[in-house]
N, C-alpha and C positions, 0 to 999 in steps of 0.2 A: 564266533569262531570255534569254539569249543565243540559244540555239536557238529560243525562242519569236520571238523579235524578228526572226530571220533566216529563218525558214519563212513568216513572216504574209504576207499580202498586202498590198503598200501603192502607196498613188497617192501623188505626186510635184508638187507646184504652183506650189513657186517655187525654180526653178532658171536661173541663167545658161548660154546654151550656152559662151559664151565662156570661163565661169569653170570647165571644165572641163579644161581645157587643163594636162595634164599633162605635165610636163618633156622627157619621154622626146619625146611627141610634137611636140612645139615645137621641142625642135631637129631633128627627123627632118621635119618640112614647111622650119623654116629652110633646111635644106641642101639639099633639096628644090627651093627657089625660087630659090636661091644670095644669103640672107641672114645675114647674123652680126650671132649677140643677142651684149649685152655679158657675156657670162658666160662662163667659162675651160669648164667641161663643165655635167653635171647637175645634180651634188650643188649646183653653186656656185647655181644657179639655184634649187634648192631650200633653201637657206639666204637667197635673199632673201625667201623666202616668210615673213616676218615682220614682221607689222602691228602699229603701236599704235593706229592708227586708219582709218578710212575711205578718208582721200585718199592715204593711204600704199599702203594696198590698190590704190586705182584708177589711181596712178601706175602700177607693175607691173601691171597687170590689161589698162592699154592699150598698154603697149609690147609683151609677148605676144602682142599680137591683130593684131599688126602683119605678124607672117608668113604671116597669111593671105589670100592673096592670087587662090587658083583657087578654081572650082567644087568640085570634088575633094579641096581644103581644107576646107571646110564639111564636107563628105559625113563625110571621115575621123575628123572630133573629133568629129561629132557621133554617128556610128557608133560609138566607142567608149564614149560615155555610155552609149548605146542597150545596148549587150552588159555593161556595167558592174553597170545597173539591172536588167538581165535576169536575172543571177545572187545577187541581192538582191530576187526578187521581186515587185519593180514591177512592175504589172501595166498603168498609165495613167501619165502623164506630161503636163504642161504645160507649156512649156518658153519661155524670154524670149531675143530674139536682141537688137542693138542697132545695126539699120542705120548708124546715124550714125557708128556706130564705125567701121564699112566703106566706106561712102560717100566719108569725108571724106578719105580715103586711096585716092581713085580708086577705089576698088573698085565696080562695080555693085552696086547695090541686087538685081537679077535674080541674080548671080553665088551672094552670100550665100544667100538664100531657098531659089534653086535645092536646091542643096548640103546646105543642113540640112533642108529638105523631102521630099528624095529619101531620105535618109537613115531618116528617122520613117515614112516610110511601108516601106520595104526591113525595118525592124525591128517593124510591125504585119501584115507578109506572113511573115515569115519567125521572129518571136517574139514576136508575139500580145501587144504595147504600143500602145493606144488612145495617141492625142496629140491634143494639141490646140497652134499656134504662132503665141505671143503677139511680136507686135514693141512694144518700149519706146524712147520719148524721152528723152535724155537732158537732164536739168531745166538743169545747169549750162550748155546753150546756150540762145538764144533761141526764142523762141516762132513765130518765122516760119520758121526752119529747120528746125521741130520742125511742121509746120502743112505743109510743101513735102516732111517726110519721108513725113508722112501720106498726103498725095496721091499719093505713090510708093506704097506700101505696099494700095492701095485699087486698083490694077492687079494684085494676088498676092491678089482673097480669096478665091478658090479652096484656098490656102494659111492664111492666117493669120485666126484667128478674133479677136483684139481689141489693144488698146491699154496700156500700159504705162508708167510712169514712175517710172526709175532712176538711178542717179548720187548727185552729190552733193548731199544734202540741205538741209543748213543753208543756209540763204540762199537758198533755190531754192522756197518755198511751192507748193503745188498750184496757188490759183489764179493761175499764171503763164501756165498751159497751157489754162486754162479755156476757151473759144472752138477748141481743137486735139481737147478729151473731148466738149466735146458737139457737134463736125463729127462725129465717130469713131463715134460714139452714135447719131446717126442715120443713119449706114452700115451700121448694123446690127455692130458690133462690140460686143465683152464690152470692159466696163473695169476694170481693176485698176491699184494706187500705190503704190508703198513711201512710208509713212507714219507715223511714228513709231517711228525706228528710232535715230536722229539728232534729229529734227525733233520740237517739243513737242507735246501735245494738238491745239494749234489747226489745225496740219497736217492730223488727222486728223480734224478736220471738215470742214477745207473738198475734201480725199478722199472726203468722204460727201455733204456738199449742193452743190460746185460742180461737182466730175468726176460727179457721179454714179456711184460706183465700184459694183462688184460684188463685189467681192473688197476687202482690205485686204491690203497686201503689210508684214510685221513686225508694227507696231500696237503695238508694247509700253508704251511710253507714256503711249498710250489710258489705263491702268491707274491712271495719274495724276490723273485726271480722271473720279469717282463718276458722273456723268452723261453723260458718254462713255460709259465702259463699259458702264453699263447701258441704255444706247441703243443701243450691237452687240450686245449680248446678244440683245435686244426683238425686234430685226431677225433676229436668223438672223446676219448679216455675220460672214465664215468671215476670221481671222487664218491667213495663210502663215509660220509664227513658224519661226524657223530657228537653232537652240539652237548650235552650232556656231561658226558666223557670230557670232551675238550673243557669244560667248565671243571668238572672236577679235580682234576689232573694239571689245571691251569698252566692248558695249550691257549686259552684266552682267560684273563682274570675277571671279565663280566660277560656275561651272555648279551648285553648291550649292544660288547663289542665283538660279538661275531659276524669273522668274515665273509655269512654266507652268500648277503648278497651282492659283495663284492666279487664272489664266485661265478655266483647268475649272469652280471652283467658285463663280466667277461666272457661268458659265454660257455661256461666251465657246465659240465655235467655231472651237478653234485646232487647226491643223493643223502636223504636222511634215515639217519637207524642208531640203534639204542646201544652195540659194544658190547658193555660187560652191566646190564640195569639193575641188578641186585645191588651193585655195587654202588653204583653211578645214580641210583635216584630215581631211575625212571624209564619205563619201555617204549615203543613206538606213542603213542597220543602222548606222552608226558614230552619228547624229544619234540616233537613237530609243535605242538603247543605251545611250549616254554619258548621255543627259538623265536616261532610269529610274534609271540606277546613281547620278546625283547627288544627283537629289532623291526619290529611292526610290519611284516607280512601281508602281503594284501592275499585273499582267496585263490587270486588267477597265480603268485608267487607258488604257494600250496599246492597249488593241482601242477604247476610245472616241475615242484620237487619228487612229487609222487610219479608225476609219470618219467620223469627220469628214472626211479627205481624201477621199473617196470621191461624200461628199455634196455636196462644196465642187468637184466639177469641175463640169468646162461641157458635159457629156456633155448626151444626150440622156438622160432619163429610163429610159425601156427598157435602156437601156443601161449607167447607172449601178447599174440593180437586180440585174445580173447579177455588178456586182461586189462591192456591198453582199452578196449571198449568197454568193458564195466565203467572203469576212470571217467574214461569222456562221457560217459552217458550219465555218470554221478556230477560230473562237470558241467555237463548243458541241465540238466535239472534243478542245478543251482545257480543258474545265469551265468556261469565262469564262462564266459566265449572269447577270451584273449589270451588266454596261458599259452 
């Protein structure tokens, strides 16, 4: 299964750039900028990479993100995603930035974008990864800062294809932003929300009838609620489930027990991807491996989770067919004829 998993072809759809931010590079832009993290070397930095929850996670998550401070800094962490996923077979990529984070530490809005733009396009010129980049609000600020980031953000659509909202959950309901999704909505932006991650069912309806979402970012929840689920199901509406993360962050307390294919056979169109893997342990082959070996996965499981991700981008149609056929063709090569 290992080698199956690690040849396959897969798209990518709910990833943090920021949470990619691996040790090594964090102190090499620190010093770089001539900033000092509170941490004696690497290792030490990688021993705080240990969450028991969410806000624990985003405490570290945004002191990290604080040494970035050039153009150049974008380019570089996101450039090493880009080459990370490359050697892991991503083929597509969708990827969430979070201006606010930058912003709010003087950083230009133009600076960021720049940076991780140049970067996704350097890696669709040079190793043939589609993208698509989403910018997210973060829910634990207000809604007029989140509404003034948008207005920024609608100067870059050349760049960035839609809308997003992440952070901390609880207490932060969808429709807080409501009036922020559907300004973004009729920009002609894609929207997508992490929705039931943290956050009960009711979250993730009102991610369905007031954001108007197109995507559901986790969703696991949903599962709680018979008429939820089978109302994403109905829809098509694609879960970005991130088995990892959810281990981490203990949205499930074994990967044993994850719900994915309880997902599956509701009929749910969940997709797998890696979040925040610096953080979390592991990127696309570590995600889809771990989850098979947990709750035993068969191959034809696999190739039906990848090609969800495939059908679940924002690509143009033409263009998703081309990668839908790699899949199937990686699929009938290896006997998979029932997924």
């Amino acid at each position: 299964m290992q080698t199956f998993i690690e040849n396959m072809p897969k798209a990518e759809l709910h990833l943090h750039i920021e949470g990619t931010f691996e040790p090594e590079l964090m102190f090499e832009i620190a010093q770089r900028n001539g900033i000092e993290l509170p941490f004696a070397d690497v290792e030490a930095l990688r021993k705080a990479y240990d969450f028991r929850r969410l806000q624990d996670f985003l405490d570290i998550y945004y002191q990290g993100m604080n040494v970035l401070r050039e153009e150049q800094d974008y380019y570089d962490l996101t450039w090493a995603y880009i080459t990370k996923i490359h050697s892991e077979n991503v083929l597509h990529t969708e990827i969430f930035f979070d201006p606010q984070g930058h912003t709010a530490r003087d950083v230009p809005f133009e600076t960021a974008v720049n940076g991780i733009h140049r970067a996704l396009v350097d890696g669709k010129e040079k190793l043939g990864i589609s993208f698509g980049l989403i910018m997210c609000i973060l829910r634990h600020l207000d809604a007029d800062d989140a509404m003034a980031t948008l207005e920024q953000g609608f100067l870059h659509k050349d760049k960035i294809i839609g809308l997003g909202l992440d952070s901390s959950e609880l207490g932060h309901p969808p429709e807080k932003f409501t009036d922020v999704f559907v300004r973004a909505k009729a920009e002609g932006f894609v929207i997508v929300a992490h929705a039931g991650e943290e956050g009960p069912p009711e979250y993730v309806y009102q991610a369905l009838d007031l954001l108007k979402v197109d995507r559901i970012d986790h969703g696991n929840r949903a599962l709680e609620d018979d008429a939820l689920t089978q109302r994403i199901a109905d829809e098509g509406m694609a879960l970005t489930v991130c088995p990892l993360s959810n281990l981490k962050l203990c949205v499930v307390e074994d990967l044993a027990a994850h719900p994915i294919k309880e997902m599956l056979h509701a009929g749910l169109k969940a997709t797998i991807n890696s979040d925040d893997p610096a953080y979390f342990g592991g990127y696309m082959n570590a995600n889809f491996l771990q989850l098979a070996e947990a709750v035993d996965l068969s191959k034809a499981d696999v190739i039906t989770l990848a090609r969800n991700g495939f059908e679940s981008t924002f690509l143009p149609d033409a263009d998703k067919q081309v990668l839908l056929d790699k899949l199937d063709a990686y699929a009938a090569a290896h006997g998979v004829t029932n997924a």
